[in-house]
N, C-alpha and C positions, 0 to 999 in steps of 0.2 A: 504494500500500500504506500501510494506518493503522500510525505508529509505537505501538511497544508500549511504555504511560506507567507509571514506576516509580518512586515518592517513597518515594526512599532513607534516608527517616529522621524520623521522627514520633512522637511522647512520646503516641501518642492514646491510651492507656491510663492518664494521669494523670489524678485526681477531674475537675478545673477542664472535661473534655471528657464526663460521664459525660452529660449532659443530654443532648445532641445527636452523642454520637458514633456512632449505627446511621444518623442521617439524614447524617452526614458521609460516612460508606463507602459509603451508597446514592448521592452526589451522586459519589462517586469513581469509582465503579461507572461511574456512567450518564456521565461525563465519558471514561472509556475504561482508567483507572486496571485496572491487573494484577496490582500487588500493593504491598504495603506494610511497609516494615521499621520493626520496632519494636527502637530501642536501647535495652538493657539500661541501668538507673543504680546499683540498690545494693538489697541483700535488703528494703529496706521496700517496692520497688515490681515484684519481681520476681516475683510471684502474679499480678498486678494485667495487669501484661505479659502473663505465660501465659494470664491468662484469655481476655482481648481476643483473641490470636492464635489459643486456643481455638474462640473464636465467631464468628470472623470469617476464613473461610477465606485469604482473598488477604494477611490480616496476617501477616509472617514476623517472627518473636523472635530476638535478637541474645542472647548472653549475656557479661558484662563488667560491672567496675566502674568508674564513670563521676569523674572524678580529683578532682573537688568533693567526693567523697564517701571520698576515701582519708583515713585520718586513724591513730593509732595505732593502735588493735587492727584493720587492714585484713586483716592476716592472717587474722582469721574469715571476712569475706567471700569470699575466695580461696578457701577451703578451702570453703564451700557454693556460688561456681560452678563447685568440680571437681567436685563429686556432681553439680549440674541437669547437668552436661556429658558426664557416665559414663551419667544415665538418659535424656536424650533428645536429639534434635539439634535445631540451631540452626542459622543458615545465616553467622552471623560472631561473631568475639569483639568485643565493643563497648558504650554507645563506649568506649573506654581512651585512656589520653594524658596529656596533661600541661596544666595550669590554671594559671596563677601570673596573673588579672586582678585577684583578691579578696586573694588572701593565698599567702605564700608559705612557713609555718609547718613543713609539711607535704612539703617539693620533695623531698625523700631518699625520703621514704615512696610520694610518686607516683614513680618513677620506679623504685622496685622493684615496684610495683605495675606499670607498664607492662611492663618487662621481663620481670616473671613470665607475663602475660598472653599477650604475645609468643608465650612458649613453649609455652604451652597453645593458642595457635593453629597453633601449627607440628604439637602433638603431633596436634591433631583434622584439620589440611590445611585451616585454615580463612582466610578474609579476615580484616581485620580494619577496625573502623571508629574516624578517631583526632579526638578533643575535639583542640585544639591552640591554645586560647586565651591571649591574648599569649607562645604559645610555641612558635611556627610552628618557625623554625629548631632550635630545641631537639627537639622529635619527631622534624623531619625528618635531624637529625645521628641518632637513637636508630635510625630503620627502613632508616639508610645501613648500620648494622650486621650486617644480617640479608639479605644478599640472598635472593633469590625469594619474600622477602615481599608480598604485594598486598593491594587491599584501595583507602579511601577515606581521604581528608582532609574531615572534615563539616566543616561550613561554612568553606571554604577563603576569608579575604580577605588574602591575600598578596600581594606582586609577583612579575613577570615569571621575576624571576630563582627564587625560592620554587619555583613554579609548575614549572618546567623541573627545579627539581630533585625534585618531589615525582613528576613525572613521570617522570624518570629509575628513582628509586627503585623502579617497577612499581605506583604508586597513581594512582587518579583523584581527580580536585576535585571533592568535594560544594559543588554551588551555589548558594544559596537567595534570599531578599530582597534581602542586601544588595548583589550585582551590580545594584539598580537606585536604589542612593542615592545621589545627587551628587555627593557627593566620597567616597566608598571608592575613586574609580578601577578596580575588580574589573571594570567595562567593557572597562576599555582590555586588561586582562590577558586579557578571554578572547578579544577580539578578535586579540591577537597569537599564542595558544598555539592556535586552533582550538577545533573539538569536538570530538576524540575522545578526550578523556582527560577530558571532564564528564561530572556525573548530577546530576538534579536532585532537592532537597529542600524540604521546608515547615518 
């Protein structure tokens, strides 16, 4: 039996893919690809998302504010992904989470942004998909909060120990590239933890 291939998380609705993004789903297509999720980042590319998932049956729309993009007036964003959320659905809230590689300015502000998010997933019964860049443990204390949360950690490069508790939590490892660079060690982690709590992404 052919496994059924699911790339859990693809921005193919930003400009930079506008040239060749129908011959990239036709090459997903013909590779055995069933479907694709597209995470939400912030109201300037949330048209741009609908549209794509629009035109391209197997693409599925995430909706959420992506924590790069939380800044002081986040609260408007919130407030127009509860209206796209009230007119149609979406299959996760995402990606949301918490970012502190670039700047730290901002950490009060994502993290009621996350929380909020949370709760808008709870309220729709939805997964959720979490950024968690250099703030692996930090997400993963937020979603210890909320039991029967589930949902994914997108690009998961954590340790062992991370890993076991991201799993504990009721979430999978989104996996992508970096499980094949040298030294991440992301090797050795999913060699200990198994497959069944991995999905793969681009």
């Amino acid at each position: 039996m052919n496994p059924v291939l699911v790339d859990t998380h693809a921005h193919i609705y930003l400009p930079e893919f506008a040239d060749d993004r129908a011959e990239m789903i036709l090459r997903a297509q013909a590779a055995g690809v069933k479907a694709i999720y597209l995470p939400a980042i912030d109201s300037e590319t949330h048209e741009a998302m609908l549209q794509t998932a629009a035109q391209y049956p197997l693409c599925k729309s995430m909706m959420g504010l992506h924590p790069c993009s939380v800044k002081e007036d986040f609260e408007k964003e919130l407030v127009l992904i509860e209206r796209y959320l009230e007119e149609q659905p979406f299959i996760a809230i995402g990606e949301i989470g918490l970012d502190f590689y670039w700047d730290k300015t901002y950490t009060a502000q994502q993290y009621a942004a996350f929380h909020r998010q949370i709760a808008l997933a709870q309220q729709y019964s939805l997964p959720i998909v979490i950024h968690s860049r250099n703030a692996t443990d930090e997400c993963i204390a937020v979603v210890e909060q909320y039991p029967g949360l589930q949902g994914v950690f997108h690009c998961f490069s954590g340790n062992e120990e991370q890993a076991r508790r991201v799993m504990a939590a009721g979430f999978y490892l989104g996996i992508g590239g970096v499980v094949s660079f040298k030294n991440s060690g992301l090797d050795k982690v999913v060699q200990a933890i198994g497959l069944s709590h991995l999905v793969l992404e681009t």
